[in-house]
C-alpha positions as CSV (number, residue, x, y, z in Angstrom):
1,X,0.0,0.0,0.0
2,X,3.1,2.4,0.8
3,X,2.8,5.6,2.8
4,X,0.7,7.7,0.0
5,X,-2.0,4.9,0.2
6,X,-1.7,4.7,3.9
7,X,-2.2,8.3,3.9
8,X,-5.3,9.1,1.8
9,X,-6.9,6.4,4.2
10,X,-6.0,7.9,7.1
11,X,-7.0,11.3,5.9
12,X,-10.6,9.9,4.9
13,X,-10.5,8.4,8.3
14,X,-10.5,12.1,9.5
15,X,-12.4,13.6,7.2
16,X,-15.1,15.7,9.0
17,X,-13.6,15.4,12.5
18,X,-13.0,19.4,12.4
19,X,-12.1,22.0,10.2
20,X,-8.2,21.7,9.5
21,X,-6.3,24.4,9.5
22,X,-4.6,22.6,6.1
23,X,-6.3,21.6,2.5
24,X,-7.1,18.1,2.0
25,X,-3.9,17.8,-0.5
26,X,-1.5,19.5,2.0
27,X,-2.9,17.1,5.0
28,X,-2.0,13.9,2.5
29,X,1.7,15.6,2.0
30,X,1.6,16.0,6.3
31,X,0.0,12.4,6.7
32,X,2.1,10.6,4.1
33,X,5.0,12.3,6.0
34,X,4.2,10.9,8.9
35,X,3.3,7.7,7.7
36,X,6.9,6.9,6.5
37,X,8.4,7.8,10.2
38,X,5.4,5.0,11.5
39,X,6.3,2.4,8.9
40,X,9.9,2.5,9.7
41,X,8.9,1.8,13.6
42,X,6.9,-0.8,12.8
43,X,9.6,-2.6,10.9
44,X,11.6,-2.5,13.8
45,X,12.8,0.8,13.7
46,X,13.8,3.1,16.6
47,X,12.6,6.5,16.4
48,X,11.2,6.5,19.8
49,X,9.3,9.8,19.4
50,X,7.7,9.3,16.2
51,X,3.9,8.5,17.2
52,X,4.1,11.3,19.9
53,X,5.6,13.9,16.9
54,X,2.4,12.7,14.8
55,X,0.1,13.3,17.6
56,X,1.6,17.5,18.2
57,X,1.7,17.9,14.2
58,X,-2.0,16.6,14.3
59,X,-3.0,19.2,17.0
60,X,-1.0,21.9,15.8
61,X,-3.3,21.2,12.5
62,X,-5.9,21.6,14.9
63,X,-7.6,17.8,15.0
64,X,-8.1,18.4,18.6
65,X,-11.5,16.3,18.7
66,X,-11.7,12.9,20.5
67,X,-12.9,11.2,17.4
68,X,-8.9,12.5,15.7
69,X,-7.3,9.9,18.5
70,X,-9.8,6.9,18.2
71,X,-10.0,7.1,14.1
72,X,-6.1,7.7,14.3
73,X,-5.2,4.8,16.3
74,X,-7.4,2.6,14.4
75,X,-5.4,3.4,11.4
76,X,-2.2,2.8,13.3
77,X,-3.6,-0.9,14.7
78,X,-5.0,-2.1,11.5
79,X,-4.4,-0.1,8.2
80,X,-0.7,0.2,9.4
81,X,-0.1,-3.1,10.4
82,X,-2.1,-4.7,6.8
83,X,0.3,-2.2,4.7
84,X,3.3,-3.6,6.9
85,X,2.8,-7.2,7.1
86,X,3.0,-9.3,3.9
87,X,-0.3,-10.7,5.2
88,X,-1.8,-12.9,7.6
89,X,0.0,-15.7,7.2
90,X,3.6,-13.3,7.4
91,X,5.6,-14.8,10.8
92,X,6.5,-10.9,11.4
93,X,2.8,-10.1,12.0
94,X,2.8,-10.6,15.5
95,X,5.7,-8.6,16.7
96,X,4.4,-5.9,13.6
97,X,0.8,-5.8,15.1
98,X,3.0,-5.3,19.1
99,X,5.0,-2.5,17.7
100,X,2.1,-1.1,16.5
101,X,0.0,-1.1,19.7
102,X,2.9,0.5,21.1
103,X,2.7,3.0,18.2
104,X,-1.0,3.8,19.2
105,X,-0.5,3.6,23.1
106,X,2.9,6.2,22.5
107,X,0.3,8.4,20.4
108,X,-2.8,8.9,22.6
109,X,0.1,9.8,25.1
110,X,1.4,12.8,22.8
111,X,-2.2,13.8,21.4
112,X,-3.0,14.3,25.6
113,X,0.0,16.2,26.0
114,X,-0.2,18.2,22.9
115,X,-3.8,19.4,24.1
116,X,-2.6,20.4,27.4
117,X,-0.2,21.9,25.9
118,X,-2.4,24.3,23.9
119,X,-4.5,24.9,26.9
120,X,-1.8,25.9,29.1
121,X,-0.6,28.1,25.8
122,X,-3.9,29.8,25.6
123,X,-4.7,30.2,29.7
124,X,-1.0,32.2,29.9
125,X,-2.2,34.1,27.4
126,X,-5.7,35.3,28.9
127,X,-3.4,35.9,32.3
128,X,-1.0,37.8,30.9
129,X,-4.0,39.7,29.3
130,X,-5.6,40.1,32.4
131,X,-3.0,40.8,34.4
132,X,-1.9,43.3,31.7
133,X,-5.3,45.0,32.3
134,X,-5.2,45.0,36.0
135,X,-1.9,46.4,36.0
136,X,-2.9,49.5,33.6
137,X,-5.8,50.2,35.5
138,X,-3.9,51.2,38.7
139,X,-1.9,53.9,36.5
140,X,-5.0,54.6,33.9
141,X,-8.1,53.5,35.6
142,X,-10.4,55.5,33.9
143,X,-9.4,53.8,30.4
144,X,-8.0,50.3,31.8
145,X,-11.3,49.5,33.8
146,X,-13.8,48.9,30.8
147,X,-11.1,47.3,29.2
148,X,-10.4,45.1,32.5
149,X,-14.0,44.4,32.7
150,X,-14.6,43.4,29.1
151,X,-11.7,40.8,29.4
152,X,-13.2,40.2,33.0
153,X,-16.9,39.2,32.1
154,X,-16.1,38.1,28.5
155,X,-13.3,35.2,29.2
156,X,-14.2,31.6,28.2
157,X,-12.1,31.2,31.3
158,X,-12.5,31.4,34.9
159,X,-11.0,34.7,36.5
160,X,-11.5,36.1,40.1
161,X,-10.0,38.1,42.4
162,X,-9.0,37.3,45.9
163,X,-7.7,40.1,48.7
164,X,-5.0,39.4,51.4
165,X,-6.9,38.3,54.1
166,X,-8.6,35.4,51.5
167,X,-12.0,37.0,50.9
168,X,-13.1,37.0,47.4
169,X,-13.0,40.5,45.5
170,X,-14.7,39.8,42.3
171,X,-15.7,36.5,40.3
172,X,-16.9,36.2,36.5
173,X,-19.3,33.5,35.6
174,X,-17.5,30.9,34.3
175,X,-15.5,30.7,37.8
176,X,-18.6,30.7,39.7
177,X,-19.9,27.9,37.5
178,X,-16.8,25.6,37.9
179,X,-17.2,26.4,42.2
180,X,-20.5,25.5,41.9
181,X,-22.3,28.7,42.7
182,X,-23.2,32.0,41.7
183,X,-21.2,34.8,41.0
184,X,-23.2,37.3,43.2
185,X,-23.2,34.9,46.2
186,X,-19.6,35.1,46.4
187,X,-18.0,38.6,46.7
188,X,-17.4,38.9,51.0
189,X,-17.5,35.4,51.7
190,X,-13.9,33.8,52.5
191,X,-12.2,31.2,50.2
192,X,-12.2,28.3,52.8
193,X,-16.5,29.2,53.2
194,X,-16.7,28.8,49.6
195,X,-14.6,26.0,48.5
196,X,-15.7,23.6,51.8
197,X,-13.9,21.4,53.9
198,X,-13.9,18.8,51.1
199,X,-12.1,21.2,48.6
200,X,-9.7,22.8,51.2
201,X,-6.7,20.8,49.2
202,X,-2.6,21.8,47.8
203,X,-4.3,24.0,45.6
204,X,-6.0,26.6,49.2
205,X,-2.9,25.8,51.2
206,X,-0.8,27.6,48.2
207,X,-3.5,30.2,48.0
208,X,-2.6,30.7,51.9
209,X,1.4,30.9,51.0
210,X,0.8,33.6,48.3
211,X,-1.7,35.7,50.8
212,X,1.3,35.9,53.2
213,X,3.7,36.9,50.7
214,X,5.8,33.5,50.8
215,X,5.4,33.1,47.3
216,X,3.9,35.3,44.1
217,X,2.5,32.9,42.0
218,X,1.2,29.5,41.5
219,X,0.0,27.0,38.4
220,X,-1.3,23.7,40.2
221,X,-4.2,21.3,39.2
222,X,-6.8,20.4,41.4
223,X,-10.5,19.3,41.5
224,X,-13.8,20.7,43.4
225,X,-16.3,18.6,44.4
226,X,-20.0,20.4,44.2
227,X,-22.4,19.6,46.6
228,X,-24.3,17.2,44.1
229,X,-21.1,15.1,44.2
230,X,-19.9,15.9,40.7
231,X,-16.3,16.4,40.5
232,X,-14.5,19.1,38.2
233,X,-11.1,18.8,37.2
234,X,-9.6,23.0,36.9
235,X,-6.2,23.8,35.9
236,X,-5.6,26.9,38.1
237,X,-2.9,29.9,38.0
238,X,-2.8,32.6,40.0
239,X,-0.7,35.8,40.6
240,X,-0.1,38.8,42.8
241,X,-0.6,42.2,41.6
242,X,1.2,44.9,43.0
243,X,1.3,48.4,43.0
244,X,4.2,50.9,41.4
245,X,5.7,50.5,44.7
246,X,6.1,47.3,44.4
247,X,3.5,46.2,47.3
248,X,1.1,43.2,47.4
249,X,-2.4,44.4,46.4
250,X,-4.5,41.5,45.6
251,X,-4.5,38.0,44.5
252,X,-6.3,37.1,40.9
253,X,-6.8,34.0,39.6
254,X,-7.4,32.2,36.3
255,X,-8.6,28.9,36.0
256,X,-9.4,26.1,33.1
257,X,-12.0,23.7,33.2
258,X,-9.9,20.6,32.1
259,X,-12.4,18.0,33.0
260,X,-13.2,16.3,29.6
261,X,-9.4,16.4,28.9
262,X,-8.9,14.6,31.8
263,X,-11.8,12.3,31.1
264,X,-10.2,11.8,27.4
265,X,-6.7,11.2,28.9
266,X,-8.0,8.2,31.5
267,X,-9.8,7.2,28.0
268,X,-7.1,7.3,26.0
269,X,-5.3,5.4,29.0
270,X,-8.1,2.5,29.2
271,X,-7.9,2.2,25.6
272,X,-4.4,1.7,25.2
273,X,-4.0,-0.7,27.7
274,X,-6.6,-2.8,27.9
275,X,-7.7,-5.3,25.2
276,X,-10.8,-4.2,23.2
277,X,-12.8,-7.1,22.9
278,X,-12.1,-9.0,26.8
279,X,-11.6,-5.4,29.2
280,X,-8.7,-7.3,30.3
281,X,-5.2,-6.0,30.2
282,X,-3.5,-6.1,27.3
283,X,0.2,-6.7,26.4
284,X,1.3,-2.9,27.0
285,X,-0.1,-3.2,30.2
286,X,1.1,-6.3,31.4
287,X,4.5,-6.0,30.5
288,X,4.6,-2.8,32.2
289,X,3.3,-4.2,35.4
290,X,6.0,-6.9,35.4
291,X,8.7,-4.7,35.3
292,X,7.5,-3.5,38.4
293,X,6.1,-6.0,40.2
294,X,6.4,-7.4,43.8
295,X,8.2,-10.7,44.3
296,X,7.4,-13.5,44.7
297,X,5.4,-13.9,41.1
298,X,3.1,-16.5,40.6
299,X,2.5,-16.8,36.5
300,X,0.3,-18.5,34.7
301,X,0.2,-19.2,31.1
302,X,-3.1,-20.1,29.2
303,X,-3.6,-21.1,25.6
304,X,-7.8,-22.0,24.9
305,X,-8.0,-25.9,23.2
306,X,-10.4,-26.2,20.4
307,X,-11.0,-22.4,20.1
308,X,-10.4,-22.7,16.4
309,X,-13.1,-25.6,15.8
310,X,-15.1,-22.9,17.3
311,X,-14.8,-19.6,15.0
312,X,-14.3,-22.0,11.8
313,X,-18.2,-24.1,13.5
314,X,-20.0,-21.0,14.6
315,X,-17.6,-17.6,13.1
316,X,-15.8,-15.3,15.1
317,X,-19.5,-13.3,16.2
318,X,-19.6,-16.7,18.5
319,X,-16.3,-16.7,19.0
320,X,-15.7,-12.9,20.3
321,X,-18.5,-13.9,22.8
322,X,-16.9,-17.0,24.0
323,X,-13.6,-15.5,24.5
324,X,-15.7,-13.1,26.7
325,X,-17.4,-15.6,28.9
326,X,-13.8,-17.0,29.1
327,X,-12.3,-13.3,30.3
328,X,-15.1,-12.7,32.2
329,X,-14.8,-15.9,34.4
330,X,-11.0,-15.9,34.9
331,X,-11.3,-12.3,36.2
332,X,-13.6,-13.0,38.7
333,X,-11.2,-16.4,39.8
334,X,-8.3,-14.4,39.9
335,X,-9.6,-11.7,42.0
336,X,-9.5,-14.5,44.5
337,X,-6.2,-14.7,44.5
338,X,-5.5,-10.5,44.2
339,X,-4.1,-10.8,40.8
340,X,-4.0,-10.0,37.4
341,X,-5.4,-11.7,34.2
342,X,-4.2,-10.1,30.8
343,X,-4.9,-11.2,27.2
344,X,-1.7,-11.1,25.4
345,X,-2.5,-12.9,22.1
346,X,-6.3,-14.4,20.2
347,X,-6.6,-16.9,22.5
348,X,-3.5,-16.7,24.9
349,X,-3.9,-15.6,28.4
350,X,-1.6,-15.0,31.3
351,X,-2.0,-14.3,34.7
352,X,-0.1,-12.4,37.6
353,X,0.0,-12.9,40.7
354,X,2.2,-10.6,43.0
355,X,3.7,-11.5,46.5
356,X,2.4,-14.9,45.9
357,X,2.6,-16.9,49.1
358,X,4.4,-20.2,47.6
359,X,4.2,-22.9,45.2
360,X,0.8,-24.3,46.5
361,X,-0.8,-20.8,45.5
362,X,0.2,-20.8,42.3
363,X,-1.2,-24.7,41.7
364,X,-4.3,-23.9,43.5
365,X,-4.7,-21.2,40.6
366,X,-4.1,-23.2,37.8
367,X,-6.6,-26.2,39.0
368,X,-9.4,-23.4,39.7
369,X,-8.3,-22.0,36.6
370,X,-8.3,-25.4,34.5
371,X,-12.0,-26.3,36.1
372,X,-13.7,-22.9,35.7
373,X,-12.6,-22.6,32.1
374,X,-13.2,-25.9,31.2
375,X,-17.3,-25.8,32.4
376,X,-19.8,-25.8,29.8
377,X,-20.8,-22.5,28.6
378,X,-23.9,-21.0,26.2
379,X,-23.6,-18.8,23.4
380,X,-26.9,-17.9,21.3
381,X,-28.4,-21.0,22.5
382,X,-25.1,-23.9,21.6
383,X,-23.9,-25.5,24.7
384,X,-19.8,-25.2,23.9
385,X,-16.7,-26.5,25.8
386,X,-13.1,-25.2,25.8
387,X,-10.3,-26.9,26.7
388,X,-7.4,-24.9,28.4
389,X,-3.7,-25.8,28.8
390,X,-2.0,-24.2,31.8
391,X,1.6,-23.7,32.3
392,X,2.2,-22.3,35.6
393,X,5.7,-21.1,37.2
394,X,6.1,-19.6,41.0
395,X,9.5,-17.4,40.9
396,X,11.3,-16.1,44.5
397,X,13.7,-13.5,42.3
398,X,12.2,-13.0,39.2
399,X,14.8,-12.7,36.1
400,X,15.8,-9.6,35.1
401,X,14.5,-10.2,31.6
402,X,10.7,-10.4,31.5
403,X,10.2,-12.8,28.7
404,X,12.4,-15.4,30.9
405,X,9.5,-15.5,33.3
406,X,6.9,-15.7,30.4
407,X,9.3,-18.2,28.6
408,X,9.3,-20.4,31.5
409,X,5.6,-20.3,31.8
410,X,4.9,-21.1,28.0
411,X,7.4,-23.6,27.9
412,X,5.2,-25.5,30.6
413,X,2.0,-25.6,29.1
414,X,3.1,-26.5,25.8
415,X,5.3,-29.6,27.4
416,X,2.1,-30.7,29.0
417,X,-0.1,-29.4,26.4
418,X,-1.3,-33.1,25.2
419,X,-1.8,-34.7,28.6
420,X,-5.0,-35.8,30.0
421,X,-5.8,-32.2,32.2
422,X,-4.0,-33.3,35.1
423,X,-2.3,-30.5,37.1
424,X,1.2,-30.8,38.6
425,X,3.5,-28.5,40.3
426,X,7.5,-29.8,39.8
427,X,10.3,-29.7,42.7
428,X,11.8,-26.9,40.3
429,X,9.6,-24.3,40.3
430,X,7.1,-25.7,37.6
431,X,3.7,-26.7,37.2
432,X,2.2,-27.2,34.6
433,X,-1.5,-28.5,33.2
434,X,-3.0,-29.4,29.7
């Protein structure tokens, strides 16, 4: 397909999302750009900042609309990874279709950063605006007011103004709304009556430290919770403004409502690293809690028998919901045992299980494991059975190399992977089931 190819799809793909600031033939030359630096990753390359470039040259085109991300990284999961591969039967596909989740995962990353990025852009340009105005109006107040004012009431932003001993000066709408009340109920009354004992956070106690004079400005996120319960996520600066003299007059502040970003960016998060079909981990995720995790680690690998007869029977409609009766009932088995269960492959599984207590855990797993999975289940009204094949390993010191530990318990099942489903844990370390 190449990069041109790749590019016209993935410009289609974002076709109405938002008005570019670029012509459709301009964001091909842009995509097809990018599309070469992608291509090269997913062939092994390693320009490690390549999917998080893509993502800032797509906001800086201004594609700053969820839909960009989801649209975007479908092209990176599939599109990419058909134009890469040599097709489904190509051995590369697998380690292709990994690089490229890690293409997507490294790219909702930059597209979050790149929009907070342009937030924080625009907020330090409305304070310096503001604080601009303020400033003017203690030299030129009869001009400087209306102008103050207009910015004041006008901002998409939320301003106020706060005066040494914490009570609130002044307050346009859009701060009120985020604080959950009105803007004339709030002039007199002091910061800590407003915000609560529930919102009296880092965010107040820094308030407190400028109102002293310890400090003369700060830029912190926080949240507010309203009395209903619903949480708002504000992006908050605030400054002193002093007089020619150089003393502290009053305290204004400018805040952002960066609730849906935040809401996208634990979206994007989910999305990245879990699998789309099971809610389970995925791969990304998995491998990142290894690295970190808590010895001793119980691991369990799990490969589905007669999955295949399955989807080729019944199609893969049946077989997505199988494989989601199957996630469904190993999650709730291994939350027994305070652990993990990640899909790593189409019908591979492994479980985690950190600070495991000693070999005997880790068996007692893999037989509750083995019997839960292997029960009867219905799907549209067909009674169906799965085998499972379990190789299970309990590790003291994990190896420093991840895929030992996942070598170790992949070599186990398939050893035993043609035995009659008997369960057995070895004197080295080992058990295994099939």
């Amino acid at each position: 397909m190449g990069s041109w190819e790749l590019a016209r799809r993935w410009a289609d793909a974002l076709d109405g999302v938002v008005a570019p600031t670029l012509n459709r033939s301009q964001i091909e030359d842009m995509l097809a750009a990018l599309s070469l630096g992608l291509i090269d990753v997913a062939l092994g390359g390693d320009d490690a900042d390549v999917a998080r470039r893509t993502a800032r040259m797509l906001v800086a085109a201004n594609y700053r609309d969820p839909a960009a991300v989801s649209r975007s990284v479908r092209v990176i999961c599939e599109d990419l990874v058909n134009d890469v591969a040599s097709g489904p039967d190509d051995p590369a596909l697998p380690e292709i279709r990994h690089r490229a989740i890690a293409l997507a995962a490294d790219f909702a990353a930059g597209f979050t950063a790149a929009l907070r990025s342009a937030a924080l852009a625009e907020q330090e340009a409305t304070l310096a605006a503001v604080l601009a105005a303020a400033e003017e109006s203690e030299n030129r107040r009869a001009l400087s007011e209306a102008r103050f004012e207009a910015v004041f009431d006008g901002a998409m932003v939320g301003i106020g103004t706060v005066d040494l001993t914490g009570r609130v000066l002044n307050v346009n709408q859009e701060m009120a709304r985020m604080l959950g009340h009105s803007p004339e109920s709030m002039p007199g009354r002091t910061v800590a009556d407003i915000l609560g004992p529930k919102n009296l956070n880092h965010a107040f106690a820094q308030l407190q430290r400028m109102a002293s004079g310890e400090i003369d400005s700060f830029r912190t996120e926080t949240t507010n919770i309203a009395d209903d319960g619903e949480v708002t996520y504000i992006d908050l600066s605030m400054s002193a403004v002093r007089d020619s003299a150089g003393a502290m007059k009053f305290l204004i502040g400018v805040c952002v409502d960066v609730t849906e970003r935040k809401q996208l960016a634990d979206q994007l998060w989910h999305d990245a690293n879990h699998d789309a079909l099971t809610e389970l981990p995925n791969r990304v995720q998995l491998f990142s809690r290894l690295a970190t995790a808590l010895p001793p680690l119980g691991v369990c690998y799990l490969d589905l028998d007669g999955f295949k007869e399955i989807n080729d029977i019944w199609g893969h409609t049946v077989g997505d919901r199988v494989l989601r009766i199957v996630a469904d009932r190993m999650r709730t088995i291994v939350a027994n045992y305070d652990g993990i269960a990640a899909r790593i492959g189409g019908d591979e599984f492994l479980v985690l299980v950190e600070q495991c207590a000693d070999e005997a855990q880790v068996g007692a797993l893999a037989a509750e494991l083995m019997t839960g999975l292997a029960a009867p289940l219905e799907v549209d009204g067909h009674v169906l059975a799965v085998g499972v094949s379990i190789g299970a390993t309990y590790c003291e010191d994990p190896p420093a190399v991840t895929d030992e530990l996942l070598h170790a318990a992949d070599a186990a099942m398939y050893r035993n992977k043609n035995d009659a489903r008997a369960l057995r844990l070895s004197p080295g370390g080992e058990s295994s089931s099939a």
